[in-house]
C-alpha positions as CSV (number, residue, x, y, z in Angstrom):
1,X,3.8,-7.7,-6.8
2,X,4.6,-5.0,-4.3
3,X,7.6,-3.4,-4.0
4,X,9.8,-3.7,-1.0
5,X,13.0,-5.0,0.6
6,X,13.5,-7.8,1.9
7,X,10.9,-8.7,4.4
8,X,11.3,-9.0,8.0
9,X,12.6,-12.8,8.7
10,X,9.9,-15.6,9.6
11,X,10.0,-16.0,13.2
12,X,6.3,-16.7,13.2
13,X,4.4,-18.0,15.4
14,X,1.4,-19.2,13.3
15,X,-0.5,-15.6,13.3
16,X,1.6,-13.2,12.2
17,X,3.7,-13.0,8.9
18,X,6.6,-10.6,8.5
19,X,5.0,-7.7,5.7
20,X,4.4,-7.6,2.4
21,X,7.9,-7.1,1.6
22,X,9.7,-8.8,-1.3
23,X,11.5,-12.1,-0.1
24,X,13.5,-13.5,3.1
25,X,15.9,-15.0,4.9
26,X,16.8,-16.2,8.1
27,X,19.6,-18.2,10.1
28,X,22.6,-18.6,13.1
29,X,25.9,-17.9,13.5
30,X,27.3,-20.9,15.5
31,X,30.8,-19.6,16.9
32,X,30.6,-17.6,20.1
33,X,32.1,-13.8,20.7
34,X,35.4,-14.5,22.0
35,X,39.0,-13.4,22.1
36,X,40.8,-9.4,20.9
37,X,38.1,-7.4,20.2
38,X,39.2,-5.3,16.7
39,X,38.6,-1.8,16.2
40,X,38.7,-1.0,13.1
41,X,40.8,2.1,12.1
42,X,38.9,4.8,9.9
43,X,40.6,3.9,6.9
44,X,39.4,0.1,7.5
45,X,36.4,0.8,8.5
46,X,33.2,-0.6,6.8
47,X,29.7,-0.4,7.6
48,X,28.3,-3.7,6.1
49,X,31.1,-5.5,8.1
50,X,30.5,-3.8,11.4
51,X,27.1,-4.7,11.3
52,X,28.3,-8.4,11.0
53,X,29.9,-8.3,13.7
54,X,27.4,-6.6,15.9
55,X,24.7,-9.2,14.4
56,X,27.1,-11.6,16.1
57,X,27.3,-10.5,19.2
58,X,23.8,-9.8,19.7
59,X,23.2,-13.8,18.9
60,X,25.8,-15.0,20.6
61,X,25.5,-12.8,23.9
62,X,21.6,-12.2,24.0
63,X,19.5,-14.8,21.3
64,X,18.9,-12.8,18.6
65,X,18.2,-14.6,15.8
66,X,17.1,-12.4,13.2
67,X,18.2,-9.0,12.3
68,X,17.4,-6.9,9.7
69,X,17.6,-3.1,8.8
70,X,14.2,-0.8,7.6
71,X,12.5,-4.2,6.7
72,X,9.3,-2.2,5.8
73,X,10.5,0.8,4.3
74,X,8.9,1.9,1.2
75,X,10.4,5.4,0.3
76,X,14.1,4.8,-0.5
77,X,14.9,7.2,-3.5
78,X,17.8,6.2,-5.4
79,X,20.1,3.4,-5.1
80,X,22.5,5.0,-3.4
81,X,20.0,6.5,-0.9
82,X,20.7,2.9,0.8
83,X,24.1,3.7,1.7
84,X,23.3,6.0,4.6
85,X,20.1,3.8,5.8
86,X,22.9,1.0,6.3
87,X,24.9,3.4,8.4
88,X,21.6,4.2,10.5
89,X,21.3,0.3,11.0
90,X,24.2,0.1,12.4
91,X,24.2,2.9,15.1
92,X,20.9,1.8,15.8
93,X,22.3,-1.9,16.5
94,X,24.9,-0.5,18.3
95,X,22.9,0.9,20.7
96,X,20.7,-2.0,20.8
97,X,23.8,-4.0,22.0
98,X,24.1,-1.3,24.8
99,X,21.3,-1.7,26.2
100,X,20.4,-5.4,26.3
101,X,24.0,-5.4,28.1
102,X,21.8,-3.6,31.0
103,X,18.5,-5.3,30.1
104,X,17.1,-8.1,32.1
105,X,14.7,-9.1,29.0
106,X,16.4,-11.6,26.4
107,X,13.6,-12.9,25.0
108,X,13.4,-10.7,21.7
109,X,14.6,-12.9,18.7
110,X,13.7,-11.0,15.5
111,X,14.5,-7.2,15.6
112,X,14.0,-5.1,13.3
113,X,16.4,-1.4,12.9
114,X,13.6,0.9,12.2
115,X,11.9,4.3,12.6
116,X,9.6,3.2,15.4
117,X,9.1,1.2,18.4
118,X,6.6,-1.5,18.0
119,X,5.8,-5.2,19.4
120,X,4.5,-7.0,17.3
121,X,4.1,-11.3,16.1
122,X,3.5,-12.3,19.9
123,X,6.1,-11.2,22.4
124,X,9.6,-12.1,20.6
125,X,9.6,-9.5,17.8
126,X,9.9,-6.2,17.6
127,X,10.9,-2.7,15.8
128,X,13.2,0.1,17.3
129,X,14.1,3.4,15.7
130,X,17.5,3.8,14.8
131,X,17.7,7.5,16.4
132,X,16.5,5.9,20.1
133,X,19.0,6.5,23.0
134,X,20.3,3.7,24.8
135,X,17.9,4.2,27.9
136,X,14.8,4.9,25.8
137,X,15.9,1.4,23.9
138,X,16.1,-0.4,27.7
139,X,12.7,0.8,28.9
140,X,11.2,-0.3,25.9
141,X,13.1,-3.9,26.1
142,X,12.1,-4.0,30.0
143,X,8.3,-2.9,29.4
144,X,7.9,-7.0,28.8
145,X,4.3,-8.0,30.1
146,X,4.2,-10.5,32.9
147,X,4.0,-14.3,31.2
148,X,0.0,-14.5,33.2
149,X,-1.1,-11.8,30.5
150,X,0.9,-12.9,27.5
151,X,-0.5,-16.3,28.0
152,X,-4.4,-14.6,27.9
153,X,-3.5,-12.6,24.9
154,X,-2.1,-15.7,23.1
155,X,-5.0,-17.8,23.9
156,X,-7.7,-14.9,22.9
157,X,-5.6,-14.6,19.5
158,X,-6.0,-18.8,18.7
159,X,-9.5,-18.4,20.0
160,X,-10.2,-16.0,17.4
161,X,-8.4,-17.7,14.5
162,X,-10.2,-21.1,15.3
163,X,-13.5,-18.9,14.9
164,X,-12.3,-17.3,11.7
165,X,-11.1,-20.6,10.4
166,X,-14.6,-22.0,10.9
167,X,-16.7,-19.4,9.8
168,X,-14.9,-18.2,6.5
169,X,-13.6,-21.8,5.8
170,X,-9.8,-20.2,5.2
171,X,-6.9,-21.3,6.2
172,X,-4.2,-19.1,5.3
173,X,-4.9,-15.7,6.6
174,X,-2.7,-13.7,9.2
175,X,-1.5,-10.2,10.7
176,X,1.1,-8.3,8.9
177,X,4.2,-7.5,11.4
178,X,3.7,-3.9,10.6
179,X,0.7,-3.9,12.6
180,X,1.1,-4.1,16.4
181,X,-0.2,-7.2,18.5
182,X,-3.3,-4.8,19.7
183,X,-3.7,-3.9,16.4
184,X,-3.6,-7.4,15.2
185,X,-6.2,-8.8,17.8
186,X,-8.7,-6.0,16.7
187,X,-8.2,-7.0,13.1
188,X,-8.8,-10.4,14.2
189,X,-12.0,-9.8,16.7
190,X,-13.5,-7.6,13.4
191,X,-12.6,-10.7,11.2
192,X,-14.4,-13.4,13.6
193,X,-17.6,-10.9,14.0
194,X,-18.0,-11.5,9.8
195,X,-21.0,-13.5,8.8
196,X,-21.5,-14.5,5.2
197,X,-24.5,-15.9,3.7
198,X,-25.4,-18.9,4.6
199,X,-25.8,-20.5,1.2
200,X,-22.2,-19.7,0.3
201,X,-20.0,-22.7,0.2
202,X,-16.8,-21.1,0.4
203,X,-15.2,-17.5,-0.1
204,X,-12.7,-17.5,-3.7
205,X,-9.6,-15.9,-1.8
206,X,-7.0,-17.9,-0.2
207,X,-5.3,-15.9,1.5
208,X,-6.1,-13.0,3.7
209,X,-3.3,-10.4,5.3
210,X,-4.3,-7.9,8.2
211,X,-2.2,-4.6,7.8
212,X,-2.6,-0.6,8.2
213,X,-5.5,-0.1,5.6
214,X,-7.1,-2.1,3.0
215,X,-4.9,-1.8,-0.5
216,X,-5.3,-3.1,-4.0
217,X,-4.2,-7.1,-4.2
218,X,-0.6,-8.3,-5.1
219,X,-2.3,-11.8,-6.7
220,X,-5.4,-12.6,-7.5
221,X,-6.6,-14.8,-4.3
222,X,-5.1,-12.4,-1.5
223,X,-7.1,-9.7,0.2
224,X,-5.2,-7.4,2.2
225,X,-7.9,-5.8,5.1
226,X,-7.1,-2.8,7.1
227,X,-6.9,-3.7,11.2
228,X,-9.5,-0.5,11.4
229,X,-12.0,-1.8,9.0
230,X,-15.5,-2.2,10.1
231,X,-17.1,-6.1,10.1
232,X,-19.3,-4.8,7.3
233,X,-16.1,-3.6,5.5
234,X,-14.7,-6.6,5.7
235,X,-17.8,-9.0,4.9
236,X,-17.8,-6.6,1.5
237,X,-14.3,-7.4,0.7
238,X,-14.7,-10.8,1.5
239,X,-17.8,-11.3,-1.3
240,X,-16.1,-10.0,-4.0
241,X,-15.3,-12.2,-6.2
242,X,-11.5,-12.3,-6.5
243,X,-10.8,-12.3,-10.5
244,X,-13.1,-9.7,-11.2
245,X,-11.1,-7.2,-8.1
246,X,-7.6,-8.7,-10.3
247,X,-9.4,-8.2,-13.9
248,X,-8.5,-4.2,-14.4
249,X,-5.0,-4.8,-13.5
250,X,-5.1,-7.6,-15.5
251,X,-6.4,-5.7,-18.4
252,X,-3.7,-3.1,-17.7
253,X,-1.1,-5.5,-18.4
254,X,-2.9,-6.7,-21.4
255,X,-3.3,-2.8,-22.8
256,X,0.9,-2.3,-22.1
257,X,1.5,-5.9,-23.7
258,X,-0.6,-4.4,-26.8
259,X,0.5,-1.3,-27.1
260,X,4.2,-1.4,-26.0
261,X,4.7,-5.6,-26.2
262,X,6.9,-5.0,-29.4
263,X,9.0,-2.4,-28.7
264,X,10.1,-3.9,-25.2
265,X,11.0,-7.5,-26.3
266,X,12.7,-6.4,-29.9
267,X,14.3,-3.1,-28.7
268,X,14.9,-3.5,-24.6
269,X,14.8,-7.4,-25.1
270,X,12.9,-6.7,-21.5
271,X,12.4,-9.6,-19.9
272,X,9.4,-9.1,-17.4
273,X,7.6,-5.7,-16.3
274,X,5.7,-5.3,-13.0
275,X,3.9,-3.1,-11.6
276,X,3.8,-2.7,-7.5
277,X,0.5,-2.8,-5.8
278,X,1.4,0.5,-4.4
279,X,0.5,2.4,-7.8
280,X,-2.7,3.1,-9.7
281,X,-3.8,1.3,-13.3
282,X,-2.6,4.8,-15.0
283,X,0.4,5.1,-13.1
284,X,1.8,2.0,-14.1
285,X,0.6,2.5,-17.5
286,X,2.8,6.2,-17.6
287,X,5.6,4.0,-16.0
288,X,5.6,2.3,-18.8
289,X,4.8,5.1,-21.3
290,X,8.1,6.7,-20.2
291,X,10.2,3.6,-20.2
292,X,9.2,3.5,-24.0
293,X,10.2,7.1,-24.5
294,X,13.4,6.1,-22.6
295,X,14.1,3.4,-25.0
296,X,14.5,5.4,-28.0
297,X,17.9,6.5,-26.8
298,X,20.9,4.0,-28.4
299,X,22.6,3.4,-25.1
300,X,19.9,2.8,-23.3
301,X,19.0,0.5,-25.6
302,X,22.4,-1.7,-25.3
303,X,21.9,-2.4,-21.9
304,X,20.5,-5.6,-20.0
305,X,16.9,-5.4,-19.2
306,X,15.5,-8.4,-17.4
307,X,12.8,-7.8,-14.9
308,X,11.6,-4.0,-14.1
309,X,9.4,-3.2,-11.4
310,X,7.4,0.3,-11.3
311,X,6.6,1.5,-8.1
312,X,5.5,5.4,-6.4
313,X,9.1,6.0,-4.9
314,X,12.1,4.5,-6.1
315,X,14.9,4.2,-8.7
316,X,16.9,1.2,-7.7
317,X,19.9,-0.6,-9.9
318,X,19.9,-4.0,-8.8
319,X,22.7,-5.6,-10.8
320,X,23.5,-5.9,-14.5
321,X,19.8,-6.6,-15.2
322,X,16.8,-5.9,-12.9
323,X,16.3,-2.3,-11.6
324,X,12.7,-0.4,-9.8
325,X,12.0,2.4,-11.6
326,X,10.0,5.3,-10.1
327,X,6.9,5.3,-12.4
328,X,7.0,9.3,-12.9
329,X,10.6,9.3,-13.5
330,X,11.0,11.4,-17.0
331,X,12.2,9.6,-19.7
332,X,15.1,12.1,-19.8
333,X,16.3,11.2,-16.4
334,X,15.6,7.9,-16.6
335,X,18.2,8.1,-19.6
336,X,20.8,9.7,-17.3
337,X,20.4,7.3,-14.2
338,X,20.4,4.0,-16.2
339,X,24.0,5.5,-18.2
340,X,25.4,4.0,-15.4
341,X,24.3,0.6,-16.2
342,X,26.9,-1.6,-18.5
343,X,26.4,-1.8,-21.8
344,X,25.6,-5.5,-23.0
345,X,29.3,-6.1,-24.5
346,X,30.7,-4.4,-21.4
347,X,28.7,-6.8,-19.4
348,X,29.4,-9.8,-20.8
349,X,33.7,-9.2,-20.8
350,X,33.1,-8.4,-17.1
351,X,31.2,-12.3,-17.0
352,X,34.0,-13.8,-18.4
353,X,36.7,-12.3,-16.6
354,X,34.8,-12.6,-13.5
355,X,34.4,-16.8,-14.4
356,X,38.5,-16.7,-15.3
357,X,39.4,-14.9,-12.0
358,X,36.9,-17.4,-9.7
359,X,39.1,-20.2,-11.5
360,X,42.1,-18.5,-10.2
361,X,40.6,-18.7,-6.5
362,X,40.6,-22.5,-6.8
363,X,42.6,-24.3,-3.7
364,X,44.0,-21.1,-3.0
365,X,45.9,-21.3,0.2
366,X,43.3,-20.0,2.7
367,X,41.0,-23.1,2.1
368,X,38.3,-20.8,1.0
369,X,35.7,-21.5,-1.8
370,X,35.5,-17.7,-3.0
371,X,31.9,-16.8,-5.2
372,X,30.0,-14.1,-5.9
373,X,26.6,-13.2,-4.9
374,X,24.2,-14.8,-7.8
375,X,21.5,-11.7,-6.7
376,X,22.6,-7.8,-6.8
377,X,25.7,-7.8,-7.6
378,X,27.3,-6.0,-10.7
379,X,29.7,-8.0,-13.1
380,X,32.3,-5.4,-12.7
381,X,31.8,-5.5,-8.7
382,X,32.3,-9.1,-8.6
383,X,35.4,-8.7,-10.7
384,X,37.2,-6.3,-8.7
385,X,36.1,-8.2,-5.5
386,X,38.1,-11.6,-7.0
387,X,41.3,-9.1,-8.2
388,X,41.0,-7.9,-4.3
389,X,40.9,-11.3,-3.1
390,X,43.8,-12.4,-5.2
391,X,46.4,-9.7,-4.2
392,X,45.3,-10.5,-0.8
393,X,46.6,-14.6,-1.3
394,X,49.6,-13.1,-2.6
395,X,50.8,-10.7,0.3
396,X,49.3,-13.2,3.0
397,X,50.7,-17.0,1.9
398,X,50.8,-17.9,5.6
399,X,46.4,-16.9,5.9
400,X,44.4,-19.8,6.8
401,X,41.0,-20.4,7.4
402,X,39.4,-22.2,10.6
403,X,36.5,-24.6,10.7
404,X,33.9,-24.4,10.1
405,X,34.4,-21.4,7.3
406,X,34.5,-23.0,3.9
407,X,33.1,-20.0,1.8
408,X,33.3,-16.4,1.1
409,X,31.2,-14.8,-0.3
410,X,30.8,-11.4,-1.6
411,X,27.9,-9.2,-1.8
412,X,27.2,-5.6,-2.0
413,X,26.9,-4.0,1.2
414,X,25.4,-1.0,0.1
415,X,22.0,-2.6,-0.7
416,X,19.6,-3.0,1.8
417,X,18.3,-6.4,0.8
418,X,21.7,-8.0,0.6
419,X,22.8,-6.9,3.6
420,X,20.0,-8.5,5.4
421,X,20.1,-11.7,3.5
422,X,23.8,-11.3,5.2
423,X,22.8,-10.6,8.4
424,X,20.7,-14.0,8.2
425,X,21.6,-16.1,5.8
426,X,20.9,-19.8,6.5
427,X,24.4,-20.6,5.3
428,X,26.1,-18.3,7.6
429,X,27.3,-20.6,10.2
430,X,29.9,-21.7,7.7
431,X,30.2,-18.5,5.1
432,X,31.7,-15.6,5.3
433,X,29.9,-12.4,3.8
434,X,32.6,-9.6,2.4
435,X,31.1,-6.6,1.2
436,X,32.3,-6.4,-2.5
437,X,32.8,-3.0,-2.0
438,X,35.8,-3.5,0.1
439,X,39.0,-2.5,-0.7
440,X,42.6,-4.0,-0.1
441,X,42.9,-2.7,3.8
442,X,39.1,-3.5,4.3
443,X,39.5,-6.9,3.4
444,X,42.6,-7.5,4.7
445,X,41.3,-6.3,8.2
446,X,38.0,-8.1,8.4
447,X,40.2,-11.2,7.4
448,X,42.4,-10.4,10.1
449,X,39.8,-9.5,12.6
450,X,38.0,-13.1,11.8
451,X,41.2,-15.0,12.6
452,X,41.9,-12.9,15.8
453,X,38.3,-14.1,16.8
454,X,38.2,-17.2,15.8
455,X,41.6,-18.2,17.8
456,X,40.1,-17.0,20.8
457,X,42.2,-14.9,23.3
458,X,45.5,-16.8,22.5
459,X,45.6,-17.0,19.5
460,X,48.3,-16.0,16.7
């Protein structure tokens, strides 16, 4: 399973496939930019809901459907290394919004905040660096090729795939929306200049993804190819048989089970341990070497372990349970990091008080349905966002929602996978997505600020 953050949404157009990220979302935000535009003060200010709004505006004013921040990023750090990559998102969508306001191109629909310019997945997706000025953004935007040429392209790209689709009798197999759409068609003309034997029925993979280089497999029946590879490269790949590529890792995981099976499920109680495709067999096996170590320690011990990814770069804590761990992390510093964590007891008082307090939200005057985000969110975090909420009913009796909101929902706006299942969440045409890292005057004002808009120009 390979490490990542949320993918890049799924605008695709039957070739392409957002990257090997983790998982993804996608969506529309029905109600139209109208009305007092709110600035937020500094002490009101919050990143997660600025970029809500600009997400909005950017849908509403120029058809974007999907936006998401560093959808491909790899190299995070620690978990609160995301906070500043949020804040990059945003001045890079601000900037965005600048410049389609002088573009004559609306045709994008998926965007991706970045650290590069690339088109890629036809001609409605693309990446921008978050550092780009607002005139280096617009002649990228403007640099659309005519509709004569994007027509050829597209019909030399189903060409292709019809030939591939013959030849290697596969059906599943696409470009990864890392790679550009030149780098995609050469992937694709190497692909369709294959030839296998002709006494072979069928190849064992079933599904084959076109990216920067060719990588270890996340399953056993996908290949990942390289866009440069060579046709003979690729025909080698392609005769492999695909157990026997999976059976070291498989072995790997058989060697940890043996070795260190019994200590994780009676001491950690460790629900499920991966390793990401971006690490070797003996890193993943010293990831897990030094989680053992780790797990001699009391405290760590007493915490909630469900599912643990090792990966090359980062140390991420997900919630009460799941967490990446760098694999070379000491077990020393692992120790210290995870202190944070809540111990089991701790965790489980925060659940209940957390399942009393959503009780307390119930018909609450607003006409909101107020819950918690089921994925990344601490119990503690979730508890202090209902306590929030609450005071907030109290000092505003007169608040009330308008149609067609009929949720909030919190979520922690400092991880970068919640804050793009935010950004394009399917349900977001009726819910409303409060970082649960707000406090009383943060809440309070995006409240506000949603009424002002949703009232329109006259409103009260």
């Amino acid at each position: 399973m390979p490490i990542g953050l949320l993918p890049f949404a799924s605008l695709v157009r039957g070739w392409y496939k957002w990257g090997m990220a983790l998982q993804l979302f996608s969506p529309i935000f029905l109600l139209f930019w109208v009305g007092f535009l709110f600035i937020s003060s500094p002490a009101t200010a919050n990143t997660f809901h600025q970029l809500l709004e600009e997400k909005q505006v950017l849908e509403n004013q120029f058809g974007v459907q999907t936006l998401e921040c560093f959808p491909f990023i790899k190299k995070i750090g620690f978990t609160e290394d995301q906070i500043p990559l949020i804040a990059q998102c945003l001045t890079g969508t601000h900037t965005l919004k600048e410049a389609f306001a002088d573009s004559r191109n609306f045709t994008y629909k998926v965007i991706g905040i970045s650290n590069q310019f690339l088109k890629t997945a036809g001609f409605h997706t693309i990446l921008i660096p978050w550092t780009a000025t607002k005139d280096e953004v617009l002649q990228f935007l403007n640099s659309q090729q005519s509709q004569e040429e994007q027509t050829a392209f597209l019909d030399k790209i189903r060409g292709l795939k019809q030939d591939i689709s013959k030849k290697l009798r596969i059906k599943q197999f696409y470009c990864s929306q890392e790679v550009s759409n030149d780098d995609c068609l050469k992937g694709y003309e190497s692909l369709a200049s294959v030839r296998l034997p002709d006494n072979l029925r069928s190849i064992g993979w079933q599904e084959i993804v076109i990216t920067h280089s060719h990588t270890e497999p996340e399953s056993p029946a996908k290949l990942i190819l390289g866009f440069n590879d060579s046709p003979a490269e690729m025909r080698e790949h392609l005769l492999k048989d695909p157990y026997e590529t999976w059976n070291p890792r498989k072995k790997m995981y058989e060697k940890i089970q043996e070795k260190y099976g019994t200590l994780f499920k009676n001491k950690l109680q460790l629900e499920n341990l991966i390793c990401a495709a971006d690490i070797s067999i003996d890193e993943c096996e010293q990831g897990a070497n030094n989680l053992a170590q780790a797990s001699q320690g009391t405290d760590f011990r007493m915490k909630h372990w469900g599912r643990v990814i090792f990966n090359r770069y980062n140390t991420l804590i997900q919630d009460d349970f799941h967490a990446f761990i760098r694999y070379d992390l000491p077990p020393e510093e692992m120790q210290n990091y995870f202190s944070r964590k809540p111990l089991k007891t701790q965790a489980t008082e925060q659940t209940t008080r957390a399942i009393k307090l959503e009780g307390q939200t119930k018909n609450n005057s607003t006409r909101l349905r107020v819950v918690c985000d089921l994925k990344g969110l601490r119990s503690d975090l979730c508890v202090r966002s209902f306590e929030t909420f609450i005071r907030f009913v109290k000092k505003n009796r007169d608040y009330r929602v308008q149609a067609p909101w009929d949720t909030l929902m919190f979520v922690d706006g400092t991880q970068l996978d919640r804050v793009n299942f935010a950004l394009n969440s399917s349900s977001r045409n009726t819910y409303l997505y409060i970082d649960a890292n707000s406090d009383d005057a943060q809440l309070a004002a995006y409240l506000a600020t949603r009424r002002q808009r949703d009232a329109g120009p006259n409103g009260q």
